[in-house]
N, C-alpha and C positions, 0 to 999 in steps of 0.2 A: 284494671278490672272495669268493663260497661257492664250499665245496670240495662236488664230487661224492659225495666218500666218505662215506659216512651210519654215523653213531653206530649199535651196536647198543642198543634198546632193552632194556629188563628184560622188557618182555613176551615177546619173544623168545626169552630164556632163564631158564626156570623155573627153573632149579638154582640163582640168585639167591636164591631163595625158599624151598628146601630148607633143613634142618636144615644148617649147619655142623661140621665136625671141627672136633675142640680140640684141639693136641697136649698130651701126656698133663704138661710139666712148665709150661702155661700152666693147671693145674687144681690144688686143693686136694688135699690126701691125703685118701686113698678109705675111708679104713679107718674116722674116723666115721660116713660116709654109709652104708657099708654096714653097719654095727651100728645103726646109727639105723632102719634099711629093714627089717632081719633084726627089731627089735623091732616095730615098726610095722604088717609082715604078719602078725606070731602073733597082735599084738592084734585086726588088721581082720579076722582068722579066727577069733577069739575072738567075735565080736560086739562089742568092748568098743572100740574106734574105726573109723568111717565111712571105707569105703576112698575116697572125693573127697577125702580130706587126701594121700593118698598120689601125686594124680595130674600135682601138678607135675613129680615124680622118678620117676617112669616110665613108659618106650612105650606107647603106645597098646595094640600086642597085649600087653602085660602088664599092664595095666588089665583087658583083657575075662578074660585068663584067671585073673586074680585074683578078680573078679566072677562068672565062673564058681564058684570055691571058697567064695566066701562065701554065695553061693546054697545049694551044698550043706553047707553049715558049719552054714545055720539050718534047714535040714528037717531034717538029723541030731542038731541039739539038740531040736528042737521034736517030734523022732517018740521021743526020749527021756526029754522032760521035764525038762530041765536048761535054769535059771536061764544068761542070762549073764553072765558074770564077766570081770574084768580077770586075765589069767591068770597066774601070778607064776612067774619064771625071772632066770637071773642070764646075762649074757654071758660066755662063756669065751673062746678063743683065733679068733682071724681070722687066715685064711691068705690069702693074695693073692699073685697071678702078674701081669706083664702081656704078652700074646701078641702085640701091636702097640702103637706109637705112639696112645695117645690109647683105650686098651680095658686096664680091669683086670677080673680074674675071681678071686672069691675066694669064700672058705667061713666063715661064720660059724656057730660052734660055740651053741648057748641050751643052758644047764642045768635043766629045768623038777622039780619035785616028785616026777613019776612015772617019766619019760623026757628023754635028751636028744636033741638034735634038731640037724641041720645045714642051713644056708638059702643054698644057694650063689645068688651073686648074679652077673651080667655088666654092667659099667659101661660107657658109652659117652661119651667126651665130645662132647658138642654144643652152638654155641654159648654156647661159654668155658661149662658147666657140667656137672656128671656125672648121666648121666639113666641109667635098668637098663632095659637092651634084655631081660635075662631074670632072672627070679625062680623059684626052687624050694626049695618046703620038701620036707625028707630024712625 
């Protein structure tokens, strides 16, 4: 005997398909990823690593607006004449909230030579891992 009632398919429902939530205590503590990220962008703004390293760990629109910066990061060296360099700074203090289930937002402090610098980041879990829905250097 078949039954009338028909499975829904996945094609059906794209949200199958969609990025997943992760609640926030099925994730690692955020506080390396985000000094790992806060280091990561000074240097991919430095010139001195390839922002494609960064684009497993964050959004799509923080990829473009990152690419965005680095764009202008190399006309503004290049209309200056300055070499690039690995840029040298120390990690200070990281502060971190979480405003929901599965979303940390925190600030990490860089101590660099000339100036310091704040790189507040927004974590999202997705698919059991922490991915930054947004990135800002201060």
């Amino acid at each position: 005997m078949t039954s009338d009632v028909a499975k829904p398919s996945t094609a059906e429902h794209p949200e199958y398909f969609d990025a997943q939530p992760t609640s926030t205590s099925s994730l690692p503590n955020p506080v390396p990823l985000m000094e790992n990220l806060a280091r990561c962008v000074l240097e991919v703004l430095a010139g001195a690593r390839d922002l494609d390293q960064l684009s497993r760990w964050v959004a799509d629109d923080v990829y473009r607006h990152l690419l965005k910066r680095v764009v202008l990061s190399a006309r503004a060296r290049q209309a200056r004449g300055a070499p690039v360099g690995r840029p040298s700074f120390r990690i200070g203090n990281t502060i971190t909230c979480e405003p929901a289930d599965g979303v940390v937002e925190g600030v990490v402090i860089v101590h660099g030579k000339a100036r310091t610098r704040a790189v507040a980041i927004r974590l999202e879990g997705l698919d059991k891992r922490w991915r930054a829905s947004a990135i800002n250097v201060l």
